[in-house]
N, C-alpha and C positions, 0 to 999 in steps of 0.2 A: 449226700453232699450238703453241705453246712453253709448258708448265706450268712455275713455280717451284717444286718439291717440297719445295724449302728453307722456301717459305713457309707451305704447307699445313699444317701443324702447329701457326700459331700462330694458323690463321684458326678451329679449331674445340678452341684449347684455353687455361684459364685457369690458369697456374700458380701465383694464390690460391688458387683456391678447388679444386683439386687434382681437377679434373676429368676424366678418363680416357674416350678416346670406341673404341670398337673399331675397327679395322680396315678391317673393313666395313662401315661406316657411312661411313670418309673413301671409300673407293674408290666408294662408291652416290654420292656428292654430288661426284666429281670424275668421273666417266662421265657422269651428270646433265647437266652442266654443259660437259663435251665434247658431249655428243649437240644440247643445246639449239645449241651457236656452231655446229656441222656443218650443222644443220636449214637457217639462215638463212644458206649459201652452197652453194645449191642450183646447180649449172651450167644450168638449165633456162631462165634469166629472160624470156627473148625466144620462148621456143618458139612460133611460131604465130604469129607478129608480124611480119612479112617488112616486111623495110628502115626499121628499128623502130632496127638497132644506131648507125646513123651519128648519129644523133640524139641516142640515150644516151650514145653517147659523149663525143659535143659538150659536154653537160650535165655530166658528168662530169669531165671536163677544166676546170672551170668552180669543182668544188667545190675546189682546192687543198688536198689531202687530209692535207701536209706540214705547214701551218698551224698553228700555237697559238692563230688567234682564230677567232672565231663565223664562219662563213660561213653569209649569206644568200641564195640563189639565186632568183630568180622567172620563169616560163615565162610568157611574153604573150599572148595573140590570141585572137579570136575561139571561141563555144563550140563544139565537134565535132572538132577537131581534132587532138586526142589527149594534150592537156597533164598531166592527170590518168593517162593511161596510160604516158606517160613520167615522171614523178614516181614511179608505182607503183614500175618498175620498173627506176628508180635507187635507190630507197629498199632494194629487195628485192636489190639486188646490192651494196651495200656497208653493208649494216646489219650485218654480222657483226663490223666494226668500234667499232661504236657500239653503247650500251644506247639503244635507240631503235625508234621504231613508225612506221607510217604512218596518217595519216586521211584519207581521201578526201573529199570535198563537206562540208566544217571547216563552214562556211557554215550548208550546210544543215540537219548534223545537230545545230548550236548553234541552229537555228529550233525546231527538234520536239523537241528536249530540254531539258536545263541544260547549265552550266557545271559542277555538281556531276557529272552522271550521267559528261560528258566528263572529268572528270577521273579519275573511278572506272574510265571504260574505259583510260584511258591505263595507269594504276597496274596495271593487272588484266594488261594486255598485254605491261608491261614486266618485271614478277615472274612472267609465266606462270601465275598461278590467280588465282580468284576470289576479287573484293574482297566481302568480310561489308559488309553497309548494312545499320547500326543505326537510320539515321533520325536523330533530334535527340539527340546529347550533350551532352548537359547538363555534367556531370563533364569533356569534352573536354579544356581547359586544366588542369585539377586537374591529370590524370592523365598528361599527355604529356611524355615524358621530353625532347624536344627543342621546340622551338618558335622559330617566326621571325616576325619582324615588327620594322616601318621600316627593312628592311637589317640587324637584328641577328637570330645569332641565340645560344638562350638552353638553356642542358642544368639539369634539374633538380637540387638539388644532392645528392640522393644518387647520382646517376651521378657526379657527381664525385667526390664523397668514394670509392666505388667505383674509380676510376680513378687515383685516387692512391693506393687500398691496393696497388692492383697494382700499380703503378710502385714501390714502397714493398719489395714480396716483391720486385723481381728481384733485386735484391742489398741485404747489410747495410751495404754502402760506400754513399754516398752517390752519389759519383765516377765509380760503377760502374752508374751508374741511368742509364735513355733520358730523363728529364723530371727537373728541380729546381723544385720549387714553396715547398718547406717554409724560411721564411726560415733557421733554426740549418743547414740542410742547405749551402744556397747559401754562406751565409758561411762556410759551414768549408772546402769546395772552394775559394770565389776566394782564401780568406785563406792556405791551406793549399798551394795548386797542387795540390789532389788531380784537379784535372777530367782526364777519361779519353777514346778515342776517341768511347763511348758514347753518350756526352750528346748529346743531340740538341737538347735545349730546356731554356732556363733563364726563371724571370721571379721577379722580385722587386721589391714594394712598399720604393721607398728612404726614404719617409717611414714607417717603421715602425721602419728601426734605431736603435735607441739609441744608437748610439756610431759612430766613424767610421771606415770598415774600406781598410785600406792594400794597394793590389792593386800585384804584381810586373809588371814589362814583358812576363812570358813566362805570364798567368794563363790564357789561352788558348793554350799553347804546344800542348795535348794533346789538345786540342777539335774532331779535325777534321772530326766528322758531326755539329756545331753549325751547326743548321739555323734555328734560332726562338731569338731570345735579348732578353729587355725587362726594364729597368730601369727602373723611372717611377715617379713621383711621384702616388698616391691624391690627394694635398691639398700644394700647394708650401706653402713659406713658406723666408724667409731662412737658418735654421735648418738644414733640408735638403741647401740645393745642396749643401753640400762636405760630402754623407755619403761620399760613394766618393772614397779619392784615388787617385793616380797618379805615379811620378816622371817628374819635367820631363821624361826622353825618349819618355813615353805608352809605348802598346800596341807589344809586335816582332809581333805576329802573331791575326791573327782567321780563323776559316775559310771559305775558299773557298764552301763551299755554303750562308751565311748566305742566306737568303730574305725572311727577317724582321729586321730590327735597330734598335731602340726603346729608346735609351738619353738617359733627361732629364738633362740636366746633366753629359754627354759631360768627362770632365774632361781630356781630350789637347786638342794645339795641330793635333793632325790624324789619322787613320787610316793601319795600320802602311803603309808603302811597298809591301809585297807584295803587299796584300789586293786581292783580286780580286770586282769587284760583280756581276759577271754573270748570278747568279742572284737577287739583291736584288728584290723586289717594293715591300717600304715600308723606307725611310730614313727615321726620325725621329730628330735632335739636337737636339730643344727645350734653352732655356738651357744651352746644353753652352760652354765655352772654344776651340771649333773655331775656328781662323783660316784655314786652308786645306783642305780634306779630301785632294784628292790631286791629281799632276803628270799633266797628259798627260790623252789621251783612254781613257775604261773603254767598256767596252763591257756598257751599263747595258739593254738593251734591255727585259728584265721590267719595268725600274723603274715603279711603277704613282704612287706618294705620295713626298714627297719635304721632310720637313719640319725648317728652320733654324732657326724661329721662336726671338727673346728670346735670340740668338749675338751678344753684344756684341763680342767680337772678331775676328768673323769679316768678310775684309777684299776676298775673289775666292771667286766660285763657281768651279766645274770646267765644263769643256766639258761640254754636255751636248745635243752633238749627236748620240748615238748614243739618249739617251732615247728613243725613237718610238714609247714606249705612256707617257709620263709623262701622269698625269693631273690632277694637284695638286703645286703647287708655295707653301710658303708658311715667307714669310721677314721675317714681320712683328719688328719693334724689334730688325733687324739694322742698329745704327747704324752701326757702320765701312764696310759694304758703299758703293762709289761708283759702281757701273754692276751692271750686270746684262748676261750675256755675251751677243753676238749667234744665239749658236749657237742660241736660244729660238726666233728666229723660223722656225724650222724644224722645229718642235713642233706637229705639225695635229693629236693627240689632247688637247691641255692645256684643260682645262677651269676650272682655276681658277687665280689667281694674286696673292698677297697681299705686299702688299711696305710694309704698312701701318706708319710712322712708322721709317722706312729714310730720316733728315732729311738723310743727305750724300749719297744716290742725287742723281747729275747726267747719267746718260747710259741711256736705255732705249733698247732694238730695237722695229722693226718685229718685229709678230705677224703672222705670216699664219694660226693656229688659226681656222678656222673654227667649231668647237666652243667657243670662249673664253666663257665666260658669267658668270664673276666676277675684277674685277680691282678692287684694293684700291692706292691710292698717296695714301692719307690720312697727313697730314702731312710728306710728301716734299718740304721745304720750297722747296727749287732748282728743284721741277717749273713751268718757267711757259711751254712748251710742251705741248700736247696730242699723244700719240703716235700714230702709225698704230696701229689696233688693228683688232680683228673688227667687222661690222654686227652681229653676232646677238649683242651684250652682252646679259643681263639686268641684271647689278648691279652697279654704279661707285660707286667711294668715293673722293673727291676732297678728303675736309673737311681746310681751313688748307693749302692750296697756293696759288702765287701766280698759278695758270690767271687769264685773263681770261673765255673762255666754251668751251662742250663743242660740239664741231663736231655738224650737228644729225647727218650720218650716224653720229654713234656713240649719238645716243638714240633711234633709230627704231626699234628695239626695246626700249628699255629698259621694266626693269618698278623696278629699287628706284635711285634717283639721291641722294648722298651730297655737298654742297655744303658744308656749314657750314666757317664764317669763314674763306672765299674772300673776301675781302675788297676782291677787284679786280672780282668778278665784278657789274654792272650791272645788267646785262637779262635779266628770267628767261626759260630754256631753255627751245629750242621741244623738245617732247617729243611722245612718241608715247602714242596712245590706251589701250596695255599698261600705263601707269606706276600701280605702286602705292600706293610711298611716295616723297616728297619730301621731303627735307631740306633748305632754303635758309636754315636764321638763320645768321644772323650775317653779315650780305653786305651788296654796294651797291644791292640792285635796290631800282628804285621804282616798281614797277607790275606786280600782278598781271591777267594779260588775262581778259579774260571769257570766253574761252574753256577758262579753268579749269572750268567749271561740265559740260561735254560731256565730261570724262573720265571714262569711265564706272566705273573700276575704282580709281580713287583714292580709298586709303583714310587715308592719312597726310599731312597737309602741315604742315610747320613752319617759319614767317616769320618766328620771334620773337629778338627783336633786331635788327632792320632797319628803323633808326631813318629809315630815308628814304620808307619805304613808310607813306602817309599814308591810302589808302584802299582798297576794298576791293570789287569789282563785284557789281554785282547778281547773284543766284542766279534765273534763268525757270524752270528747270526743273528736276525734282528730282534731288538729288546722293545714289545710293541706297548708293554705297557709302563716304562719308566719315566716320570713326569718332571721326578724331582733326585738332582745327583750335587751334594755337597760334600767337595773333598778338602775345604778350607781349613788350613792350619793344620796342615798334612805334610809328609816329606817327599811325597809325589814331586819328581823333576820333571817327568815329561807327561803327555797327554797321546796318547797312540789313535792315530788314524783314524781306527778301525770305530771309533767312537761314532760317526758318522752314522753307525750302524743301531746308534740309540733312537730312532726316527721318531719317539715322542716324545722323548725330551722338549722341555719348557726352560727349565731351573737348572744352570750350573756354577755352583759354587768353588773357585780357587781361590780365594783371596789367602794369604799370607804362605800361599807356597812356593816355593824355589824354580818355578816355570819361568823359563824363559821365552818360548815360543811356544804359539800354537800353531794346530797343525793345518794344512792347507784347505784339509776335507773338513772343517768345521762350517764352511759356508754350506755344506749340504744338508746342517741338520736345521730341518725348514720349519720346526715347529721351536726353536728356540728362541725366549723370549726374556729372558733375565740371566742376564752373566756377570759375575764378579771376579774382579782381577786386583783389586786395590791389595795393596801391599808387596807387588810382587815384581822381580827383577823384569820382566818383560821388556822387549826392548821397540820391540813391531807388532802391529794387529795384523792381522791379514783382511784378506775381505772375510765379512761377518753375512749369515744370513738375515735378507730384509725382514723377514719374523721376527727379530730380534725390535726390542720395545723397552731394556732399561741394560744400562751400561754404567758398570761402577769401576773405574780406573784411579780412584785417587789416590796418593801415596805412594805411586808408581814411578818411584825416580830415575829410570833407564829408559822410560818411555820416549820414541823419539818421534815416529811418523805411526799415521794411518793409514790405511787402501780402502778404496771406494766411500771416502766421504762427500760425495753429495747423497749418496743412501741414508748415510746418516743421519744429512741432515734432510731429509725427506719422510721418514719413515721410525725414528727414533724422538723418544720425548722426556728422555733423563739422561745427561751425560756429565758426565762428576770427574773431571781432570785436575782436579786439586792436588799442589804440589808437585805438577808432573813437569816439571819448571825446564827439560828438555823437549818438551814435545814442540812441531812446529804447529801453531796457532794458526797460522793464515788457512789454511784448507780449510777448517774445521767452521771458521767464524765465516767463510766464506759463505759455503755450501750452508750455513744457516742464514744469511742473506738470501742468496738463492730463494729458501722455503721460502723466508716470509716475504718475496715477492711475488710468489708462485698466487697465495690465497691460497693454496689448496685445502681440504681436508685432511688433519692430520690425529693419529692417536691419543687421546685422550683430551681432546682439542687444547694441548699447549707443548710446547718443546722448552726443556731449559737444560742449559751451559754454566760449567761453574768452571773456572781457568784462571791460574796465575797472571797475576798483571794487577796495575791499574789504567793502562792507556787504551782511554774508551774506543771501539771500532768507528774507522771514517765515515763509514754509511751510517752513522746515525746524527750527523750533521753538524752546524755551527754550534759553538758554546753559547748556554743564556745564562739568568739571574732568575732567582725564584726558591722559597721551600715547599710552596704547593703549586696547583695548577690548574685554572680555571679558566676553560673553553667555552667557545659557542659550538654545540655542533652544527655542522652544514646540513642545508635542505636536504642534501643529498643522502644523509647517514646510512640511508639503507643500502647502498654499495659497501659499505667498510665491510673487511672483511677479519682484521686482527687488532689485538694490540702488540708490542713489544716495548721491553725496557731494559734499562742494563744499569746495575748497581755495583759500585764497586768498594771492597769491603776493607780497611783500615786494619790491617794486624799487623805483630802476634795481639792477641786476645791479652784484657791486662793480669796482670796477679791473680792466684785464685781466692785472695782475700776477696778482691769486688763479687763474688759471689757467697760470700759468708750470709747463711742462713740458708741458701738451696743445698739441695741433696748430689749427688755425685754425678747426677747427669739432669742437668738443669734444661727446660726447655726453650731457646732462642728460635724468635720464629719472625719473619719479615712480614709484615701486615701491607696489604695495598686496598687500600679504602678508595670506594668508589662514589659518589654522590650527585645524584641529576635530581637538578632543580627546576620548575617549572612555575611561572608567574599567574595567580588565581585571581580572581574576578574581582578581588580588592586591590591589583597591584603588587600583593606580596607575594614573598620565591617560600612555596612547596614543597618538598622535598618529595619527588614520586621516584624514585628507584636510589637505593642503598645498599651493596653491595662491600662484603670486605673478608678479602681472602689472604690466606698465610698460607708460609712456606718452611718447616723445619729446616734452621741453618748450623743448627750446634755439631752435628758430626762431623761437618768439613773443616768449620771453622777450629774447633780445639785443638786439631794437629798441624793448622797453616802459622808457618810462623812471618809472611811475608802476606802483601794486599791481593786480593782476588777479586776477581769480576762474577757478578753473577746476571745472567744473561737469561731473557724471559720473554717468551712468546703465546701468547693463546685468543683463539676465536673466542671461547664462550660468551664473554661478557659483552661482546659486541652486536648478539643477540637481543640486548636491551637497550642499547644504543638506536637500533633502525626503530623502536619503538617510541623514540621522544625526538624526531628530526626539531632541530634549532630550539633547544633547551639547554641549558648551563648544563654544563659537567668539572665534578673539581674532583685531583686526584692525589692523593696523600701518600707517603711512605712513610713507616716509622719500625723500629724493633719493640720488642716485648721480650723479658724473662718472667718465664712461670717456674715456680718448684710447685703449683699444686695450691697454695694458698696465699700468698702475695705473688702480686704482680709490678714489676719494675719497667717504665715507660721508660726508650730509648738509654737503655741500660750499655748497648755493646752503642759501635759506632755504626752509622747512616750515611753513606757516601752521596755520589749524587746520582743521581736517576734521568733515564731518559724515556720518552713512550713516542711512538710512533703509529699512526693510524694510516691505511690507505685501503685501499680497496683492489678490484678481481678489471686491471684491465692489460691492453699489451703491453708491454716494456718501452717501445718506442712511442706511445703515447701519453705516458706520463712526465708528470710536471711538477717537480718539487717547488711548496710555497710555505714559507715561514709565516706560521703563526704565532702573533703575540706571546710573549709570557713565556716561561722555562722554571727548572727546577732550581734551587740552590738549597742544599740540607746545610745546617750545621752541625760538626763532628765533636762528638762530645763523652767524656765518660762521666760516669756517677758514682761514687764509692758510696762505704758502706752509711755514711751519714746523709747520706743523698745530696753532697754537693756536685754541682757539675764544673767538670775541669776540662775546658776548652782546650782538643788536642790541633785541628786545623780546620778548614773548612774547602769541600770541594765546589767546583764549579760544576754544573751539569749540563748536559744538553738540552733544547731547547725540544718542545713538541713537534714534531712537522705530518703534514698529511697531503696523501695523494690523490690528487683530483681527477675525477677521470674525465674522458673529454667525452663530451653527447652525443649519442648517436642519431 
């Protein structure tokens, strides 16, 4: 065995923190450490074991000791006949090669033990002393300076910061350092050509520079124990891409022993001619300018990742038949690309493959990966053959290709199926009993089979927009794992009973179907929590189960009554009745009176009401004057237990000129700005609590061609109210449209608003008292040169609050 003496020195020494270890102290931990590798290549293994060697040997022969990957070995047969014995003592004859232990009867002594105890013995075995067992740590993650979990793993960050003081002390050159992390560091190396042999790893956040840094064709000319190098993108945006440039002739040189290379937005037409991938493990050129990467066959064998993804001008992969540990290949909205090379099919480690909205791809290989378990050819528009591929898919994504149907042996194991606006596609896929989710709207099918109801693991199916699909089979038995059922913009008429039987349903979607009535037994499905009905003839709700948590009815113009609305208004905290201009009103606004005298606890701690009208409800009291509204709160605040308000909204909405310059669906959002003021030790007002919350109003709004009310109720904020008893509070209404980059102040109209505070006591003890002050908005539109054109102005209600009486 061979010591690096060279290396010794830097395994027990910090030269931050200017640590000095004696002499004999390295030579005790390098004897040590001789003596332990000598112990465990004992010449002895077979002593006493007669005609024991030919067998080991075999076994041996077996493990390909030359290998880079895992080898698994397993000994067969029957018990007594020495497999265990031979396993000993191959482990015990070539463990000096490996940090590794033997366990004998794994089985048995995971029966009479733990998993914990076996672990602990592993650890104790493998470091040569005993493992300390504290028992329950509490503090465990506080404290642990590494940790891993989901496949990451994670260093605390004062070991980092640590780690880069030290990389910081090797030298005062930048250039001259094994790691570049400090963004001023990196840019002064690439921009400067200071990089040095040294440099082993560079990374830098490209969404962080301010300015756009101009790299030479030779900035790597110097670099050549550049091992780890990642440029990427925290947060893209358009902005970004062309922070790094390059001139037109790109990179003369990268080095040979990159392992890592992760560069977003790659700004060469290719990689230098020289560069050699051999030891490449992950290729990433997300949205890079790469059109060809390189001539001829590399000999890529590490390559483990391999990603093109958002290369619009990239137009030919490279052979990548020496790939044979590629495991991920993904080359999604690589539009130029027109085939994908054959060399793929000769990839038995590839596990995933994305080639998702590549719309000029016309020519795919046969796969033989038996491993393949995700493949992505969603919006490959010229796909209208199905390709040979693996049986053992799990997840296909097909949506807007011109397939006609999926051969069944590619779904007989499928678990997640990705159809939408296949639009040739007829007759729904036969599928296997593993299917998760299904995605089929947007398609030709007309007939979902009944034997939909026997998959036991399906938790997702979406029908919706499959205007041929008219009805919908019986459920016999219960569907225990279906979470999510969207048959929107379906020709389904009716909805069968027997649905009831869906018992974990959460999510159903009918909105724009030809239903008229729902069925009775729909209050039994008790896990149901999001229903849509907007658009649709309906005429009655029946009673609904209390699970139920968002109700969208808007655009429902046959709608007339509800059943069991004080549920509603007890236990529901979205209800969207826009346009339902028959419904009766009075229950609805009642039973939401109700709650908010109740105080109770409610879902998502608010409830809100959107309903035709402008004639504000009587319970919210006498008309005031006011466009904002600034209170004292009472000693008491810590009783309140809500606010509510009611806003009522001026439509139709004007021309869709007033929106010239936003995109097609502009965002209008009602802002309620909250503001407590408290007077400091100079007599002046503080401001200690500031608060300001929105509300998306553009969906209702764009189809209401008449005034609405929108009606609003929530505890939260009244949380920071018991925190400031008799401090000012003032409280603002106003609209905002955003398209994303201007923003337009009191763009739509602003009606008048009312709020209400009371508190948790009995009905018969309370005491309505007008206080001071009230709202008054003025209603106003803005066109496109930002004048404002005075349409009217409402009056609103006045604040009031509930006193409770003392006990």
């Amino acid at each position: 065995m061979m010591l690096n003496y060279s290396y010794v020195p830097t395994m027990y020494r910090c030269s931050y923190y200017r640590v000095i270890k004696l002499e004999s102290e390295f030579i005790e931990k390098i004897v040590g450490d001789v003596l332990n590798k000598l112990h465990g290549m004992s010449s002895s293994h077979t002593t006493g074991l007669f005609g024991i060697d030919v067998r080991v040997n075999k076994v041996e022969s077996l493990l390909n000791m030359e290998s880079q990957d895992v080898i698994i070995v397993g000994i067969w047969g029957m018990g007594g006949i020495g497999k265990t014995t031979i396993a000993e003592v191959v482990c015990n004859k070539v463990r000096s090669r490996f940090e590794g232990i033997f366990v004998a009867n794994f089985r048995q002594e995971l029966k009479t033990g733990s998993m914990a105890k076996l672990r602990r013995s592993f650890l104790s075995q493998l470091l040569g002393q005993e493992i300390l067992n504290m028992g329950f740590l509490s503090f465990r993650d506080t404290f642990c300076l590494i940790t891993t979990s989901h496949n990451m793993l994670e260093i605390h960050d004062l070991l980092q910061e640590m780690a880069f003081n030290i990389v910081r002390a090797e030298s005062k050159f930048p250039g001259k350092r094994s790691r570049l992390c400090h963004l001023p560091d990196v840019v002064h190396v690439m921009e400067e050509n200071k990089g040095t042999k040294e440099i082993e790893g560079i990374s830098l956040d490209i969404s962080k520079l301010s300015r756009q840094i101009h790299l030479k064709p030779d900035a790597f000319a110097m670099m050549d124990g550049l091992r780890f190098l990642k440029f990427y993108f925290s947060h893209f945006s358009e902005d970004n891409k062309d922070k790094m440039l390059l001139p037109p002739t790109g990179l003369k040189y990268l080095s040979n022993k990159l392992i890592y290379f992760h560069w977003n937005g790659f700004p060469s037409r290719s990689l230098p001619q020289i560069f050699c991938a051999e030891h490449l493990v992950e290729l990433n050129l997300s949205r890079s300018k790469v059109e060809k990467l390189w001539i001829g066959v590399q000999d890529i064998g590490n390559l483990r990742n391999f990603v093109l993804s958002c290369s619009p001008y990239l137009t030919e992969l490279p052979d990548l038949s020496k790939a044979k540990n590629l495991v991920r290949l993904y080359l999604m909205d690589c539009s130029s690309l027109t085939e994908v090379p054959s060399s793929l099919q000769h990839l038995d480690k590839l596990e995933e493959l994305d080639l998702y909205h590549c719309y000029n791809l016309r020519r795919f290989p046969m796969l033989d990966s038996k491993v393949l378990r995700l493949l992505a050819l969603s919006r490959c528009l010229d796909m209208t053959k199905f390709p040979t591929i693996s049986q053992n898919m799990k997840r296909l994504y097909l949506e807007e290709t011109s397939l006609k149907e999926v051969p069944q042996s590619v779904t007989s194991k499928l678990e997640h199926l990705g159809l939408h606006g296949c639009l040739k596609i007829t007759k729904f896929p036969e599928i296997s009993g593993d299917i998760k989710t299904l995605y089929l709207s947007e398609t030709a099918i007309t007939e979902v089979p009944s034997s939909i109801q026997f998959l036991k693991k399906l938790s997702i199916l979406d029908m919706s927009g499959c205007p041929k699909l008219e009805s919908f089979p019986e459920i016999t038995v219960p569907m225990k794992s279906l979470v999510d059922l969207n048959l929107s913009k379906t020709g389904i008429k009716e909805i069968p009973s027997s649905f009831k039987h869906m018992i974990s349903l959460r999510s159903l979607g009918l909105e724009g179907t030809p239903i008229k009535e729902l069925p009775l037994s729909i209050k039994d499905m008790v896990c149901l929590r999001y229903l849509t009905l907007h658009g649709t003839p309906i005429k009655a709700l029946p009673e609904l189960p209390p699970s139920l948590r968002s109700l969208t009815t808007h655009d429902c113009a046959s709608l007339e009554t509800m059943i069991s609305t004080i549920t509603i208004g007890s236990l529901w905290d979205v209800l969207n009745f826009a346009n339902c201009f028959k419904l009766d009103q009075k229950p609805l606004i009642a039973a939401m009176h109700l709650k908010i005298q109740s105080g109770e606890k409610i879902p998502h701690d608010r409830i809100q009401m959107i309903l035709p009208g402008s004639e504000i409800p009587e319970w919210f009291g006498d008309k005031g004057i006011g466009s904002s509204l600034t209170i004292q709160l009472p000693s008491n605040c810590h009783q309140l237990k809500g606010i509510a308000f009611c806003l009522v909204f001026l439509l139709p909405l004007p021309s869709h000129d007033m929106l010239y310059g936003f995109d097609d669906h502009p965002e209008v959002r009602i802002y309620f700005d909250c503001h407590i003021k408290s007077k400091n030790v100079d007599g002046d007002d503080d401001e200690v609590f500031v608060s300001k919350k929105s509300y998306t109003i553009y969906n209702f709004l764009k189809t209401c061609d008449s005034d609405h009310m929108f009606l609003h109720y929530e505890l939260g904020i009244v949380d920071h109210f018991r925190k400031h008893c008799g401090n000012e509070v003032t409280f603002k209404f106003y609209n905002e449209v955003d398209n994303g980059k201007t923003k337009v102040l009191d763009a739509f109209l602003a009606p008048g608003s009312e709020l209400w505070m009371f508190n948790d006591v009995p009905e018969n003890e309370r005491e309505k008292k007008l206080i001071d002050g009230g709202l008054k908005l003025n209603i106003q539109l803005v066109n496109r040169e930002g004048n404002a054109v005075i349409r009217r102005r409402l009056e609103s209600l006045p604040l009031h609050s509930f006193d409770s009486v003392s006990e």
